[in-house]
C-alpha positions in Angstrom: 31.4 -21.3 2.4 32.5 -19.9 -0.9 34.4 -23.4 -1.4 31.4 -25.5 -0.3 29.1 -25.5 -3.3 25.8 -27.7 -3.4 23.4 -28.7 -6.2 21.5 -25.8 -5.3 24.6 -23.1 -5.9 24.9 -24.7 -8.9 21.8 -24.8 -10.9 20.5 -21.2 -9.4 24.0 -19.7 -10.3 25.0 -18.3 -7.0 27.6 -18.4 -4.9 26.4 -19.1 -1.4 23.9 -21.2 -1.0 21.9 -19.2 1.5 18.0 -17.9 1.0 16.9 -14.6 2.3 13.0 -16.4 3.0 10.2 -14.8 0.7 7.8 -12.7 3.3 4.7 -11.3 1.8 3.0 -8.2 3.0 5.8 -5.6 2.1 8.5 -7.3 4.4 10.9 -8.4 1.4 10.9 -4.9 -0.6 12.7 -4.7 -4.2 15.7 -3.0 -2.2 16.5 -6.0 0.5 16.0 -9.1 -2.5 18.6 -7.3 -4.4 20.8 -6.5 -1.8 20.5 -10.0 -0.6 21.2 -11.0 -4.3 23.7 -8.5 -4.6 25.6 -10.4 -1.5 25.9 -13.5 -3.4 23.0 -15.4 -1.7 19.5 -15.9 -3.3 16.7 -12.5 -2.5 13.5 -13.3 -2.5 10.5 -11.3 -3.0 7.2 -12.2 -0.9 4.2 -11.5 -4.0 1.3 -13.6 -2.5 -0.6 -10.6 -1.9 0.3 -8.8 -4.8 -2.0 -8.1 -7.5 -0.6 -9.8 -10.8 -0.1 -5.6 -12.1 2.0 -5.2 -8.9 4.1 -9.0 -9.2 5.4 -8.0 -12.4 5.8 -4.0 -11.5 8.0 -5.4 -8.3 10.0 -8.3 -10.7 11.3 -5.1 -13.1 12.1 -3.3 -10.1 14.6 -6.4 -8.2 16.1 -6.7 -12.4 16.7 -2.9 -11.9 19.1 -3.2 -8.6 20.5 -6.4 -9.9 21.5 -8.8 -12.6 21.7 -11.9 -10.2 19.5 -14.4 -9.5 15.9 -13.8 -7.3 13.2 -15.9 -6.4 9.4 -14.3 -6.1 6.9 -16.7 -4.1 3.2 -17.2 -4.1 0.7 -19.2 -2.2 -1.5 -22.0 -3.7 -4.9 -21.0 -3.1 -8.3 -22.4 -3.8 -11.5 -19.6 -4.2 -12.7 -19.1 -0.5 -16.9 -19.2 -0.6 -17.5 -18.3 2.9 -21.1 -18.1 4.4 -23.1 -15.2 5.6 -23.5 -16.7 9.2 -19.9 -17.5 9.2 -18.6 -13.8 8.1 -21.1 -12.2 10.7 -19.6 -13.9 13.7 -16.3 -13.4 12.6 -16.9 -10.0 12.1 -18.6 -9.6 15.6 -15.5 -11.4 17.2 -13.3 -8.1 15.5 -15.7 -5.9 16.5 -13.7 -4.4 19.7 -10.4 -4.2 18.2 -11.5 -2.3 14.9 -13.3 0.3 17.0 -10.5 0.6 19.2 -9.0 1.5 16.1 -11.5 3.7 14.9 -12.6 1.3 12.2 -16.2 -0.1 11.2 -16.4 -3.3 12.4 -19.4 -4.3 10.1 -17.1 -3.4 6.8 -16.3 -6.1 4.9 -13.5 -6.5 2.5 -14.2 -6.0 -1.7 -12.5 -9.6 -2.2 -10.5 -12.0 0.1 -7.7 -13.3 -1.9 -6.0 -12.1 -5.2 -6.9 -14.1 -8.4 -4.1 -17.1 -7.5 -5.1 -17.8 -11.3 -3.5 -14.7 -12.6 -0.5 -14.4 -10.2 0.6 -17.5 -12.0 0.4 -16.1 -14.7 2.0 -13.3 -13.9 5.0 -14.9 -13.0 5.3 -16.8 -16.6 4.9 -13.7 -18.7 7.6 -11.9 -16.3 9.8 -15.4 -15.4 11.8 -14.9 -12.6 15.1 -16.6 -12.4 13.2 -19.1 -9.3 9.6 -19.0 -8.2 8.6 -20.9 -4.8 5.3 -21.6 -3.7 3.4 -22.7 -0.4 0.3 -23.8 1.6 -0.4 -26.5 -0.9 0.6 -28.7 -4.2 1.2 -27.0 -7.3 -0.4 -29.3 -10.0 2.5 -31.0 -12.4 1.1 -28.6 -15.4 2.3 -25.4 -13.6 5.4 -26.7 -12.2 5.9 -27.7 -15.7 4.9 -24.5 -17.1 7.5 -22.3 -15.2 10.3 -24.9 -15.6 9.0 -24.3 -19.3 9.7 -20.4 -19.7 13.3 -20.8 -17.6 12.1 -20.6 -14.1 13.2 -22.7 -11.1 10.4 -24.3 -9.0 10.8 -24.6 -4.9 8.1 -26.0 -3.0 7.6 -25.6 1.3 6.6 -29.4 3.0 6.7 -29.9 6.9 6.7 -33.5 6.3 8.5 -36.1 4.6 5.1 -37.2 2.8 4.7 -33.7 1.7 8.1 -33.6 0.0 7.7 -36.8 -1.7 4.5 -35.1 -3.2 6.2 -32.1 -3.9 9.0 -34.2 -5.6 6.4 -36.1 -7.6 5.4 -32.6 -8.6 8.3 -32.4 -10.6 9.2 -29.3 -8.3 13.8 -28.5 -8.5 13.8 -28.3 -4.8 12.0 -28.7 -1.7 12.2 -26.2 1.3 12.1 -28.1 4.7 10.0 -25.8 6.9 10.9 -26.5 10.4 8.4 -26.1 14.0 10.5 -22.9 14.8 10.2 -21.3 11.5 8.5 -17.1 11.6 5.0 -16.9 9.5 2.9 -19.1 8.2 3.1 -23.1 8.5 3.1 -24.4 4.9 1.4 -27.9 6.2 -0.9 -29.3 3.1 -1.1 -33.4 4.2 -2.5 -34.8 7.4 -3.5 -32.6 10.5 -1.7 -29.5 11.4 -0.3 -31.1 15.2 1.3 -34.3 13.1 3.2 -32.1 11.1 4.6 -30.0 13.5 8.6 -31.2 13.3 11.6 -29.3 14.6 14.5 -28.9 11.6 17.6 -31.0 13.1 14.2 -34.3 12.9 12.8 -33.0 9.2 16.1 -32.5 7.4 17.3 -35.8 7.7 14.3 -37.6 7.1 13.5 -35.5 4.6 16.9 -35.6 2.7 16.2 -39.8 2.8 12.6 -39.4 1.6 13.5 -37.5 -2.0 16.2 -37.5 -4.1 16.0 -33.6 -5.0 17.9 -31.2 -2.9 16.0 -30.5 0.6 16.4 -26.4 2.0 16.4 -25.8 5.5 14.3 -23.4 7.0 13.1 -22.2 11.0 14.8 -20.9 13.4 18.0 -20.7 11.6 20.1 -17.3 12.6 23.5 -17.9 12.2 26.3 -19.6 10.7 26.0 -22.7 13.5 22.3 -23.3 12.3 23.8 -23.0 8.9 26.3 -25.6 9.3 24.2 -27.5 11.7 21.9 -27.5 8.6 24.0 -29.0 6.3 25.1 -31.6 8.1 21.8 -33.0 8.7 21.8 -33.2 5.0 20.6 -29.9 3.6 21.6 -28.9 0.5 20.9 -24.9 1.4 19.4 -23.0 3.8 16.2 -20.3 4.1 16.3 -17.2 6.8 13.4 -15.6 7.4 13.3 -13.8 10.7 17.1 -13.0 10.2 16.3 -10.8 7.5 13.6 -8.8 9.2 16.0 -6.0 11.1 18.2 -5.4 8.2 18.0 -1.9 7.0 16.1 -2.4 3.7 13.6 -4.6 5.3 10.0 -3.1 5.3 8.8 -4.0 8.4 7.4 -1.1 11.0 10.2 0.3 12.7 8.4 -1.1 16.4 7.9 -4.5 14.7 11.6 -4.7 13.9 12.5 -3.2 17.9 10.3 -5.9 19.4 12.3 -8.7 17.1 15.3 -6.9 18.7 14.2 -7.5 21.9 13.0 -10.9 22.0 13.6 -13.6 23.5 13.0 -17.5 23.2 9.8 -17.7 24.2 8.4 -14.5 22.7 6.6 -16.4 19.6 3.8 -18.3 19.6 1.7 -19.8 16.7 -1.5 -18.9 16.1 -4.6 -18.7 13.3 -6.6 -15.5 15.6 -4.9 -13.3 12.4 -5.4 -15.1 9.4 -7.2 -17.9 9.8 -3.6 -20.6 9.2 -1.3 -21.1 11.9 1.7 -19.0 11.7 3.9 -18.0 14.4 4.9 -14.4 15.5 5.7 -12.0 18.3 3.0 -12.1 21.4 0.8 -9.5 21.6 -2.6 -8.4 22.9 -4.4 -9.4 19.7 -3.2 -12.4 20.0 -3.6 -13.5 24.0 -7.0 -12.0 23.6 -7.9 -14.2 20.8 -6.7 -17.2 22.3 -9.7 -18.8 22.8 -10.9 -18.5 19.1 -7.8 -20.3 17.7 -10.6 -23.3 16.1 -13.0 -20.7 15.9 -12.0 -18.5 13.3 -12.9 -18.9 9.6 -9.6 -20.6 7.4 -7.0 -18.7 5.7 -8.0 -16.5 3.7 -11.2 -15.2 4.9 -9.8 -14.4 8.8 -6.4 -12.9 7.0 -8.8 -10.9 4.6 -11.1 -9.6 7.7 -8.2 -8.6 9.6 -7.0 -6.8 6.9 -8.0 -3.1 7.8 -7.1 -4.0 11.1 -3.7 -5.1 10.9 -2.9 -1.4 8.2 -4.9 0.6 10.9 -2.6 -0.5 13.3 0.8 0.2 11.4 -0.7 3.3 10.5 -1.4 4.5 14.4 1.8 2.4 15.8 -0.3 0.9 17.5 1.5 -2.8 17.2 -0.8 -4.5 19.7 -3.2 -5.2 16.7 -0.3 -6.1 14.1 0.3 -9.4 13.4 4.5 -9.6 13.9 5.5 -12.8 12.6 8.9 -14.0 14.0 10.8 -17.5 14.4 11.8 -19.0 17.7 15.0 -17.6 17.3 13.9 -14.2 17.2 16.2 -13.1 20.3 19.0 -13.5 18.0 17.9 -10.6 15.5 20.9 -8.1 14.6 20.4 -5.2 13.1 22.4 -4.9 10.3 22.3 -3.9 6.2 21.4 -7.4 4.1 25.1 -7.4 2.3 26.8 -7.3 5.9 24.4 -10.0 7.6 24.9 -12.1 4.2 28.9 -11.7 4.6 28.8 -12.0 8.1 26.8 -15.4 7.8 29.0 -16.9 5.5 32.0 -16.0 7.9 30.5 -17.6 10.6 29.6 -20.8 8.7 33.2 -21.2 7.3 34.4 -21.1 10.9 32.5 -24.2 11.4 32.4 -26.0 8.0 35.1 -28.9 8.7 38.3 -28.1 6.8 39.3 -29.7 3.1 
């Protein structure tokens, strides 16, 4: 793949045009973006629950490990005003599995989302080689903004429509998030079952919808979803799940066995955890909650409730409460160091690349 270069390798200035996925909540540590870097594909740190302090304290620590480029993502988030009747039987729905944990189940969390505001900001005072963003539209001013201090700007759509928005935007590239992808949807038009599109349907149609360069992303694990991917029309390609069993990843060492162990039909998407459909690992939270899927209050009020929950468990292994996001092609984890899974990948997708 080192002879196949793309618009992407060549305005981030990298050699491969793979992206280890941005996955917030301490998955993507300093260590695995710069490794991933490092490799010659494109690290990227998860900061959407970062505190702006902590987004540009984790940015100085990726520019210590490495001199190459690194994207940091954030979410596009609106200030949640949930009401009192709302939070109390949400909090009442909880109740059993916090005090299974030992927890309060009345406590409430001191604020539900950081300042989306100041994370922006953040990231211009610090400006990170590339910034992505998801769960809705950046306006054109911000977009504008980071492209202003040096930063490149990718933006998540599950639809065509969305990617024409996202191109209108003024966004570099757009990051085609397939059905099978691990974590949360980044859906932001239209109802959440109309945008629920495999890859090998969304690339192509994507690629013909906008004339910027269109990513790849779900279920991708190996270098036949990577070449798959690019001849759909792809112009590089985001792994997520892959990522989540290398060595430097920061996932529970449990959460990274039961990836391990998967198999195809051990995801499932649900909004029981944070109140936005993602998908992850089955688990007791999750069939128990199955009934509340319309129920519970949107993202992030439910993620913010759950909060204390989801640390509790990590804290007493107890990964029945922990929500363990994971694509569909979860059962083809491998557990190896970033740089070998990066190498590895490419070798497998020059095996299939057709020859020149």
């Amino acid at each position: 793949m080192s002879n196949f270069p793309t618009r992407f390798t060549s305005k981030v200035g990298i050699k491969y045009p793979i992206i280890q996925a941005p996955m917030a909540g301490g998955a993507t540590t300093p260590e695995l973006v710069a490794a991933v870097s490092n490799a010659g594909a494109l690290g990227s740190f998860g900061a959407a629950m970062s505190s702006p302090a902590a987004i540009k304290e984790s940015i100085a620590r990726i520019r210590a490990l490495t001199d190459q480029p690194f994207n940091v993502n954030l979410f596009v988030l609106g200030t949640p005003h949930p009401g009192e009747a709302e939070l109390a039987e949400a909090t009442q729905r909880l109740a059993p599995f916090k005090q299974a944990l030992g927890l309060d189940p009345a406590a409430l969390p001191p604020r539900f989302c950081e300042d989306n505001r100041a994370q922006y900001d953040a990231l211009l005072e610090a400006k990170p080689p590339v910034v992505s963003f998801a769960f809705d539209l950046l306006d054109r001013e911000t977009v504008a903004a980071l492209k202003g201090v040096g930063s490149i700007v990718i933006s998540t759509a599950t639809t065509a429509t969305e990617a024409r928005a996202c191109e209108a935007a003024g966004v570099d590239f757009v990051c085609a998030q397939g059905f099978e992808a691990g974590g949360h949807r980044g859906t932001f038009l239209g109802d959440f079952e109309n945008s629920a599109i495999g890859l090998m349907a969304l690339v192509p149609q994507m690629a013909d919808a906008v004339k910027i360069p269109v990513i790849a992303a779900g279920g991708i694990m190996d270098g036949r979803g990577i070449a798959a991917s690019f001849a759909l029309g792809a112009e590089a390609v985001q792994l997520g799940t892959a990522f989540l069993t290398c060595a430097e990843s920061g996932i529970h060492p449990e959460y990274k066995r039961r990836l391990l162990a998967a198999t195809d039909d051990s995801t499932r998407l649900t909004r029981t955890f944070s109140g936005r459909y993602a998908r992850g690992i089955v688990n007791d939270f999750v069939e128990r909650m199955r009934p509340f899927e319309k129920d519970v209050p949107a993202y992030p009020v439910q993620n913010a409730l759950t909060a204390d929950l989801r640390q509790a468990a990590v804290k007493q292994n107890r990964m029945e409460y922990y929500s363990m996001w994971g694509g569909q092609g979860a059962g083809m984890s491998r557990a190896l160091p970033a740089a070998e899974l990066v190498a590895k990948l490419v070798e497998e997708t020059q095996r299939r690349l057709p020859k020149t």
